[in-house]
N, C-alpha and C positions, 0 to 999 in steps of 0.2 A: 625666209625662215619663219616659223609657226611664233604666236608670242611662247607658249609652254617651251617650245626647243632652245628659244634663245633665254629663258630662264634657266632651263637645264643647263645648254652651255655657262654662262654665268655662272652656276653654279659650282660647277668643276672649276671654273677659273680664280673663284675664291678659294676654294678649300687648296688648292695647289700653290698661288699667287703668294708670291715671299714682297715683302717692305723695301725701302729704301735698303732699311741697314742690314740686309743678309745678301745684296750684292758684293761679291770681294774681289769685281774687277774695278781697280781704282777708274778709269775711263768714262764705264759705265754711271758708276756711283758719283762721278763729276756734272757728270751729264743731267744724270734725272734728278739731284740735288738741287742744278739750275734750273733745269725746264719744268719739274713735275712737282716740287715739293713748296716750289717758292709762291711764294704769298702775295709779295711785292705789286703795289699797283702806279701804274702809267700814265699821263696825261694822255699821250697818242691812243690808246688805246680806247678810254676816257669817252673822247669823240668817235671813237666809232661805237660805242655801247648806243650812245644817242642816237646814232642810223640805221643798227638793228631796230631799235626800239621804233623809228619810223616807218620802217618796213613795216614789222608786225600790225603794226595800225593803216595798213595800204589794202584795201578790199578788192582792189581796182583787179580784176581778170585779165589775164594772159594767155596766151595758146602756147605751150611748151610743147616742143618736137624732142623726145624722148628718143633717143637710139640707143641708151642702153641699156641696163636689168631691169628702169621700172624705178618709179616713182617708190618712195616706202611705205607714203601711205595712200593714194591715190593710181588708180589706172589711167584717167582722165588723162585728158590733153587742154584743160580748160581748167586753171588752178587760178586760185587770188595768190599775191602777191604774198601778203602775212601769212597762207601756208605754206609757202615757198621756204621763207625765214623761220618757219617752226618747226616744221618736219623733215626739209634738204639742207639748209643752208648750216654751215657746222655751228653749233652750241658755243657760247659764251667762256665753257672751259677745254673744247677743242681750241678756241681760236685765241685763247691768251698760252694754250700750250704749243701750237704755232707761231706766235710772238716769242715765246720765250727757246724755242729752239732754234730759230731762226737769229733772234739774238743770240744764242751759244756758239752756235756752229761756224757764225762770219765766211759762209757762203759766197763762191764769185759768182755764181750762175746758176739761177733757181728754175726751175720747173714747175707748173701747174698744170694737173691733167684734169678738169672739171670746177671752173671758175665761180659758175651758179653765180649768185647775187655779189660776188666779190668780196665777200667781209671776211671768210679765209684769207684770200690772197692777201687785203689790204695790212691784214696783222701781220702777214709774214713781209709785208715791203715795210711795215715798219718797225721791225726787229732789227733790219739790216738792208739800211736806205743806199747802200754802197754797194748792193748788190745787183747785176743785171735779174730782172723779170719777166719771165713769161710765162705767161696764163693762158690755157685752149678751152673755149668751148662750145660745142656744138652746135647749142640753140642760141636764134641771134638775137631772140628776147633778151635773155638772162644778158648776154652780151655785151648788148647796150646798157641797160641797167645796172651794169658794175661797170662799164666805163664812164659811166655818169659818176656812180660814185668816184670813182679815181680823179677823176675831172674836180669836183668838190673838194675833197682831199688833199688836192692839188700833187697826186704820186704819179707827176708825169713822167717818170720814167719805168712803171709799168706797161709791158708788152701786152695790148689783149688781142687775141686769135680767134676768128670767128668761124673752128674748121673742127672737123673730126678729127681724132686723139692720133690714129693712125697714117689718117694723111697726113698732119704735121710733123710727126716723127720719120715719116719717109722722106717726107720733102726739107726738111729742117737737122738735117745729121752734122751741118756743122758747128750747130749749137749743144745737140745733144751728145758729140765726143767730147764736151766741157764743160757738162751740167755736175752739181756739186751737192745740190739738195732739192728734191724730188718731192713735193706732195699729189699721190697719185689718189685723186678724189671721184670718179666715175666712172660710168660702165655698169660694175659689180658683179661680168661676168668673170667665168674661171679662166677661160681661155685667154681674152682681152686683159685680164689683168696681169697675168706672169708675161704674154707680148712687152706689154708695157714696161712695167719689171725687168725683164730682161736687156731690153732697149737700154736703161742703165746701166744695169750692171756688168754689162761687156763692154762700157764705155772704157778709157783707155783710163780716166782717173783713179787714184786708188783709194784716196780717202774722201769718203762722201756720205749724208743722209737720205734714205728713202725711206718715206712713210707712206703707210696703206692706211685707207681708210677704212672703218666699216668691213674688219678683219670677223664678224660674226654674224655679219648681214644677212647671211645666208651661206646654208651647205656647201655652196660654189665659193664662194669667198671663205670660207675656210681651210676649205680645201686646198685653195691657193694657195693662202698663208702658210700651211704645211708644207707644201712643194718652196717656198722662197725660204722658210728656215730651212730646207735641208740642202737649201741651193750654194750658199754660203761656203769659202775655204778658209775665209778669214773673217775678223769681226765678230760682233753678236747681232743678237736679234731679241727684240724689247715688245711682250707681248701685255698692252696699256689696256687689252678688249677693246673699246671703242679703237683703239687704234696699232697698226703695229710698227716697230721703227726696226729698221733694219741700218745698222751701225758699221762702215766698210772703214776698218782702219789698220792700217796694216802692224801697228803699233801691238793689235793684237792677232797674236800669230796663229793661235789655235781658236775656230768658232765658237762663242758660246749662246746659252742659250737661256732666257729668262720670263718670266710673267711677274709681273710688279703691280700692286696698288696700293694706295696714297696710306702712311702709318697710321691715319683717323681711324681710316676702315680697320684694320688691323693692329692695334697699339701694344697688344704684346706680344708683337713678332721686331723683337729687337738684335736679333741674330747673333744673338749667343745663345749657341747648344741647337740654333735653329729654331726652339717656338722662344727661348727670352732674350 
């Protein structure tokens, strides 16, 4: 997607996008209360800001094997490390929003679809150290390189999979009729993404987390996004822009449907009357 398109998109997504407090599914409002509004900071987390920040100062070139949409800022196949962590690897406030939903949800069985340098995955094993983990990813650069990290970390009981998204989900269905919370991080095609997406959602569980990443990446990923909120019979769907959650609880009987950003951005959308 063009820089101008995904400003436009943005654009729409503000003037539409309601606050914390114009949610009035209690559920919901529990949820992004914890994961999205809170402030609170970590020791765990703490130490991995330290390891991004190693990265980013890691010049050292890599050959990445690319099989899916495409690097975001780069076509190359010959990347430094510190562009890796600056332009792929998810940002400082996807990955304490990761930490902290993954601390909410208390998860038996987590899924990672796009591991990259590992420092998504590592917040989400330490949100919820009680949780089984697995992590796929294709290139066996990035591979190594967050299993190093894990190793460091000492989060040995993270899974890492050194395989395409779709072979793992063929060959791995007895893990994924029991996966529980889903961060589905690459590809950013249209088609590969709802496979993926779907792969859970027909899972046999009924209450579970899936998050899409980079729900405005592009036309295709959009587009997606669109087809998965209208996929839904129960639950909501939680549209963050950078990210979107799809909420499976049976708690809530009728789907709903929502676009939310942080009340800073919006402070007098305090949901009374709808603008106070």
């Amino acid at each position: 997607m063009s820089g101008a398109r995904r400003v436009f998109e943005y654009l729409k997504y503000y003037l539409r996008a309601d606050t914390l407090y114009g949610i009035h599914s209690p559920a919901v409002y529990k949820l992004l209360n914890a994961c999205f509004e809170d402030a609170k900071h970590y020791y765990e987390t703490s130490r991995l800001v330290h390891h991004r920040e190693e990265y980013l100062l890691n010049n050292t070139i890599i050959e990445v094997m690319d099989s899916g949409a495409g690097s975001k800022y780069s076509s190359s196949q010959q990347r430094s490390i510190s562009s890796i962590a600056k332009h792929s690897s998810s940002d400082l406030t996807k990955c304490k929003m990761l930490f902290n939903l993954s601390k909410y949800f208390e998860a038996k069985y987590t899924l990672e679809l796009g591991t990259n340098l590992g420092l998504g995955t590592a917040h989400i094993h330490a949100g919820n150290k009680s949780a089984e983990l697995h992590t796929v990813e294709g290139d066996p650069t990035l591979s190594t390189l967050a299993q190093r990290l894990f190793n460091i970390m000492n989060y040995q009981a993270i899974h890492c999979h050194q395989d395409e998204f779709s072979t793992y989900i063929d060959h791995n269905q007895d893990y994924i009729k029991k996966v529980d919370f889903v961060f589905i991080d690459g590809n950013h095609k249209y088609q590969a993404t709802l496979d993926y997406y779907s792969a859970i959602l027909n899972n046999p569980v009924k209450k579970k987390l899936v998050i899409i990443d980079d729900i405005y990446w592009s036309e295709e990923m959009t587009a997606a996004w669109k087809e998965i909120k209208q996929s839904i019979s129960y639950g909501a769907t939680i549209d963050l822009f950078t990210l979107g959650l799809v909420l499976l609880d049976p708690q809530l009987v009728h789907p709903e449907s929502y676009r939310v950003m942080r009340f800073k951005y919006k402070p007098w959308k305090m949901g009374l009357g709808g603008w106070f």
